[in-house]
C-alpha positions as CSV (number, residue, x, y, z in Angstrom):
1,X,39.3,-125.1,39.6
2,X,41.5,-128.2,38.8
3,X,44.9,-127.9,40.9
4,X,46.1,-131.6,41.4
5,X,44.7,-135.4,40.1
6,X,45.3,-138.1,41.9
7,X,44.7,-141.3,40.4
8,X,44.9,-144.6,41.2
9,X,46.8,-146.8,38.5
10,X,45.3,-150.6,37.6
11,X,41.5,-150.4,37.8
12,X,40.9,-146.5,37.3
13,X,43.4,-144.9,35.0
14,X,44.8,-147.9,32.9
15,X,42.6,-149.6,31.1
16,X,42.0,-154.0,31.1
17,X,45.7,-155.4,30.1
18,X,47.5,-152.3,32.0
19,X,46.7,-150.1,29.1
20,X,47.1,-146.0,29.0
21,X,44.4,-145.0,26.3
22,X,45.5,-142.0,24.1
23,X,42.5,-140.3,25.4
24,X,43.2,-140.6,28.9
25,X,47.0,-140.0,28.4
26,X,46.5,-136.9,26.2
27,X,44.0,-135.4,28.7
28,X,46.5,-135.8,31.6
29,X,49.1,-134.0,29.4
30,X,46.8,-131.1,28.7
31,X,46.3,-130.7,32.2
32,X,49.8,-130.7,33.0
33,X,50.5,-128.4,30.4
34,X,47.9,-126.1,32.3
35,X,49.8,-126.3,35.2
36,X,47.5,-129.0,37.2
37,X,49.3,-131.6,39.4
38,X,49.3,-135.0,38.6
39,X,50.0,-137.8,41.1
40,X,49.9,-141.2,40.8
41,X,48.8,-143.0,43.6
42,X,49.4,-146.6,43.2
43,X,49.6,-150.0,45.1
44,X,52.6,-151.0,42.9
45,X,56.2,-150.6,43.8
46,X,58.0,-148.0,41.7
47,X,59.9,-150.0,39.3
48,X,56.4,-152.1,38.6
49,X,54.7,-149.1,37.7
50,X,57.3,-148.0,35.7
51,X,56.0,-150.8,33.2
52,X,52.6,-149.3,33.0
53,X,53.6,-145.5,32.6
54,X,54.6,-143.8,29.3
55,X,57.8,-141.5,29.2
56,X,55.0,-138.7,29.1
57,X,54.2,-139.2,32.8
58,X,57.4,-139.7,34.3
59,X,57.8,-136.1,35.7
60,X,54.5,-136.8,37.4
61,X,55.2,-137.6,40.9
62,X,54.2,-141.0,42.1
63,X,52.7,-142.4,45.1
64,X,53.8,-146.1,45.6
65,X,53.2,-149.0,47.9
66,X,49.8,-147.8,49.0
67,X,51.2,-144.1,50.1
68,X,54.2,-145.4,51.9
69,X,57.1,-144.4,49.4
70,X,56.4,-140.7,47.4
71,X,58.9,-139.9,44.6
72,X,59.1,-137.0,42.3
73,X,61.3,-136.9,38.8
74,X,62.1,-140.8,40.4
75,X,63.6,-139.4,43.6
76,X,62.7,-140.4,46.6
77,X,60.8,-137.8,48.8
78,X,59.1,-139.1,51.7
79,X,58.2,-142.4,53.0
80,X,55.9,-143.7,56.0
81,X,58.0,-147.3,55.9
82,X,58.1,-149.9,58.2
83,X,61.1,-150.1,60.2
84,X,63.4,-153.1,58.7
85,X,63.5,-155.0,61.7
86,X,59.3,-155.1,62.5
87,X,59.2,-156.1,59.1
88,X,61.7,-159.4,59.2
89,X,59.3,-160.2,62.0
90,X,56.0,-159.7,60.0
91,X,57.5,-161.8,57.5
92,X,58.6,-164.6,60.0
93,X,54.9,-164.8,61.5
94,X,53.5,-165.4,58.0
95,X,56.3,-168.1,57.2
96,X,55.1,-170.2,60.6
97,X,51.4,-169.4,60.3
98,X,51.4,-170.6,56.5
99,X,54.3,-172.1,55.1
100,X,55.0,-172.0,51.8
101,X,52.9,-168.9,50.7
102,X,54.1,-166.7,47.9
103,X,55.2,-163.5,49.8
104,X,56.2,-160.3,48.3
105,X,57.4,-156.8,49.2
106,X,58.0,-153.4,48.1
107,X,61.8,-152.3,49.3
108,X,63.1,-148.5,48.4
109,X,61.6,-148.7,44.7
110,X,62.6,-152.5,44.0
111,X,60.3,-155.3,44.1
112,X,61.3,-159.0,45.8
113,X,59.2,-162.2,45.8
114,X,59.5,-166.0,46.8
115,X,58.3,-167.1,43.9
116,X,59.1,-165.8,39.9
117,X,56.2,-163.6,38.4
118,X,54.8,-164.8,35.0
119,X,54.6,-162.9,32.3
120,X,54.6,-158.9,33.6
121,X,57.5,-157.3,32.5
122,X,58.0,-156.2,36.0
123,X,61.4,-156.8,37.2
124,X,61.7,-158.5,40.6
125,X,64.1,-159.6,42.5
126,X,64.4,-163.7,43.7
127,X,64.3,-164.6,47.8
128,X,63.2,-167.6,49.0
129,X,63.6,-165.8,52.4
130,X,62.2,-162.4,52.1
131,X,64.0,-161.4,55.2
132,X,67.4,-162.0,53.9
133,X,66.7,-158.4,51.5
134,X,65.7,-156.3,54.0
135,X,68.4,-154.0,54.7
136,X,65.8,-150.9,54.6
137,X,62.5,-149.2,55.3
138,X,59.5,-151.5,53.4
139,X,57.1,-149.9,51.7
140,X,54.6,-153.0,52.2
141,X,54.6,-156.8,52.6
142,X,52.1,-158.7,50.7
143,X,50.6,-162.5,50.2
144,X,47.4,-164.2,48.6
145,X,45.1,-165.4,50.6
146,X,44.6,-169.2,50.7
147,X,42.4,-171.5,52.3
148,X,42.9,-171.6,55.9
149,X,45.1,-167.9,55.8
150,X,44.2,-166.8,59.8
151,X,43.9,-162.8,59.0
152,X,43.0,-162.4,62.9
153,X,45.6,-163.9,64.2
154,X,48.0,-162.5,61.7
155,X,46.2,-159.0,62.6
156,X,47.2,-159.6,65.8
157,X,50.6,-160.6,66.1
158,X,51.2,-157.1,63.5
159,X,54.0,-155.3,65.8
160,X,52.7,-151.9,67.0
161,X,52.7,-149.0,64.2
162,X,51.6,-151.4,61.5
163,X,48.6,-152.3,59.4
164,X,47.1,-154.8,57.5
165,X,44.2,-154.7,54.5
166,X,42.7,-156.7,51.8
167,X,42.4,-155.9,47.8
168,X,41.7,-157.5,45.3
169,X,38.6,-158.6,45.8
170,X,39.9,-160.2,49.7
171,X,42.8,-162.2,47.8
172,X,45.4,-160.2,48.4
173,X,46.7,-159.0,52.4
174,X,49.0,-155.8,51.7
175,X,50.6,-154.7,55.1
176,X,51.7,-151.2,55.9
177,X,52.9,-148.5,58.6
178,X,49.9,-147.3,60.3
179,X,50.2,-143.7,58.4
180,X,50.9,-144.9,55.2
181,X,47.7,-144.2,52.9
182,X,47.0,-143.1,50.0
183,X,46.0,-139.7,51.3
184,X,49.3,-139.4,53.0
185,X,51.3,-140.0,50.2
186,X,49.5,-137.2,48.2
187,X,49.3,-134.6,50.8
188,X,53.1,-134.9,51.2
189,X,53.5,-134.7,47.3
190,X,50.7,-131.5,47.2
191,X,52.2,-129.7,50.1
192,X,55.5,-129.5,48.2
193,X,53.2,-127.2,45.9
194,X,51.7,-125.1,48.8
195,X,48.2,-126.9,48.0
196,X,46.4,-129.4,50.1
197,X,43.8,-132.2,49.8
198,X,40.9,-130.0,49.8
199,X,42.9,-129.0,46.1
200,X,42.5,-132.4,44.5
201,X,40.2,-134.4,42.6
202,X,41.1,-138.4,43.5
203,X,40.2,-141.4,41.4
204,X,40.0,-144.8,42.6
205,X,38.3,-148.0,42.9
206,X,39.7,-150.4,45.3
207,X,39.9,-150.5,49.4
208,X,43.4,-149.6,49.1
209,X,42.1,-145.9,47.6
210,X,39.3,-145.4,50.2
211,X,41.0,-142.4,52.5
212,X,42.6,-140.7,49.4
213,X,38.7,-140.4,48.0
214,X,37.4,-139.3,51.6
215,X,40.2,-136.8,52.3
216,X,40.6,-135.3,48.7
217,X,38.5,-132.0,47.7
218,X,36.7,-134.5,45.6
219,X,36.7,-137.9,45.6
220,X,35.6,-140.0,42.2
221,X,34.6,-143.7,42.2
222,X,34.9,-146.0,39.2
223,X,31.9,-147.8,38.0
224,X,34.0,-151.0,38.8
225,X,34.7,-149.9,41.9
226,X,34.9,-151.8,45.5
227,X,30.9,-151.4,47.2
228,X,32.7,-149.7,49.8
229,X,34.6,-147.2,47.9
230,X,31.6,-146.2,45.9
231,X,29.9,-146.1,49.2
232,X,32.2,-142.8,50.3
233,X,32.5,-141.5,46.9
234,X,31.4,-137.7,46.1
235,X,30.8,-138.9,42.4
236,X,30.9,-141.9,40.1
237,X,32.2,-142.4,36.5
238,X,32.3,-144.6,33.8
239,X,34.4,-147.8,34.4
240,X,38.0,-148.5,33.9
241,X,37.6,-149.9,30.2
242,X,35.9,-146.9,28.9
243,X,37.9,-144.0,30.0
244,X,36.1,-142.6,33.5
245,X,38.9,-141.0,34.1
246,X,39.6,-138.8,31.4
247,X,35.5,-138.2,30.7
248,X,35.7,-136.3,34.1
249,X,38.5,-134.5,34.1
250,X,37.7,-133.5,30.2
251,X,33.8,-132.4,31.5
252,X,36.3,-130.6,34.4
253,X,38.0,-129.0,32.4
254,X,35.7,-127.2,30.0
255,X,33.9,-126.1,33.0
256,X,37.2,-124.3,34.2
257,X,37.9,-122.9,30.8
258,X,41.4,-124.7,29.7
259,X,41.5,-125.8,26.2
260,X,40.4,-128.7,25.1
């Protein structure tokens, strides 16, 4: 049985264009009206994915920031943050090692960047000096790689407790706490429900989803998906642009007998 999804947004559930098919959207709402979980489990900061997600899926709780900021109805649940002062000094050792680079960062829902973005919707917040909004927790600290970025060095002047990965293909460093994943985010947001990760059935396709698709029950790689994802994946589906999503969890749900 089907007792909580766990998706991954831009990639697996939304189609090219950040696009929510009807198909996919109304299967999601028949399994919620079957009383199976759903959890988003996205890289985005909560007020970017609020641009992607219909009205429909706003009860759904969301993971953001790679696992490290959970939120259910739009509250704020738990968080596996890095502490605001660690992060001020992350952010200082990218300004020296590369000066200039486009920095952003996920702060208590809100997005802030050096530099505008183009044409999202998103709504961010303006800092030359990243350091000058953090007066919290930060969900994660990102930049795009250039030529010459040094990710070993970078790697190791990280303070203790922290983390650093690539997405996007290696363009893009995201930088966490050490426990904030994916997987961690969802097990807080399933525990809530007396149910653990053994209960759900993960979608993904990046690097960034690759311990929520080893620790869930079942893990399910896009066709698009990262070599190294599909590498650990229980399953694959059909790619981002034709609904893999929704063609497992409809085959899912015959099997388990809720209407269709």
């Amino acid at each position: 049985m089907i007792r909580a999804i766990a998706s991954d947004l831009d990639g697996t559930l939304l189609r090219s264009g950040s696009i929510l098919s009807p198909r996919t959207l109304s299967v999601l709402q028949r399994c919620m009206a079957n009383g199976i979980k759903v959890v988003i489990a996205t890289g985005r900061a909560k007020c970017s994915a609020a641009t992607v997600l219909p009205e429909e899926l706003a009860t759904a709780t969301w993971v953001c920031c790679n696992g490290a900021d959970v939120y259910e109805n739009g509250a704020l649940i738990a968080e596996n943050c890095i502490a605001p002062d660690d992060a001020k000094d992350i952010i200082g050792h990218i300004r020296s090692l590369h000066p200039g680079q486009r920095m952003y960062t996920g702060i208590r829902g809100e997005l802030y960047s050096t530099e505008p973005f183009s044409n999202t919707g998103i709504p961010v917040g303006m800092a030359p000096d990243l350091r000058d909004v953090v007066d919290a927790p930060v969900g994660k600290i990102s930049f795009n790689i250039v030529q010459g970025t040094d990710m070993e060095l970078l790697r190791a002047l990280l303070p203790p407790g922290c983390r650093m990965i690539s997405t996007l293909g290696g363009n893009l460093v995201e930088i966490m706490a050490s426990g904030a994943t994916k997987a961690w985010g969802v097990e807080a947001a399933v525990s809530r429900w007396g149910l653990n990760l053994a209960d759900v059935v993960a979608f993904g396709d990046e690097t960034n989803d690759i311990e929520m698709i080893v620790e869930c029950g079942l893990g399910v790689a896009m066709a698009n998906a990262r070599p190294e994802l599909i590498a650990v994946a229980d399953r694959l589906t059909s790619h981002h642009d034709e609904d893999g999503v929704a063609e497992v969890l409809e085959e899912m749900l015959d099997l388990d007998g809720v209407p269709t």
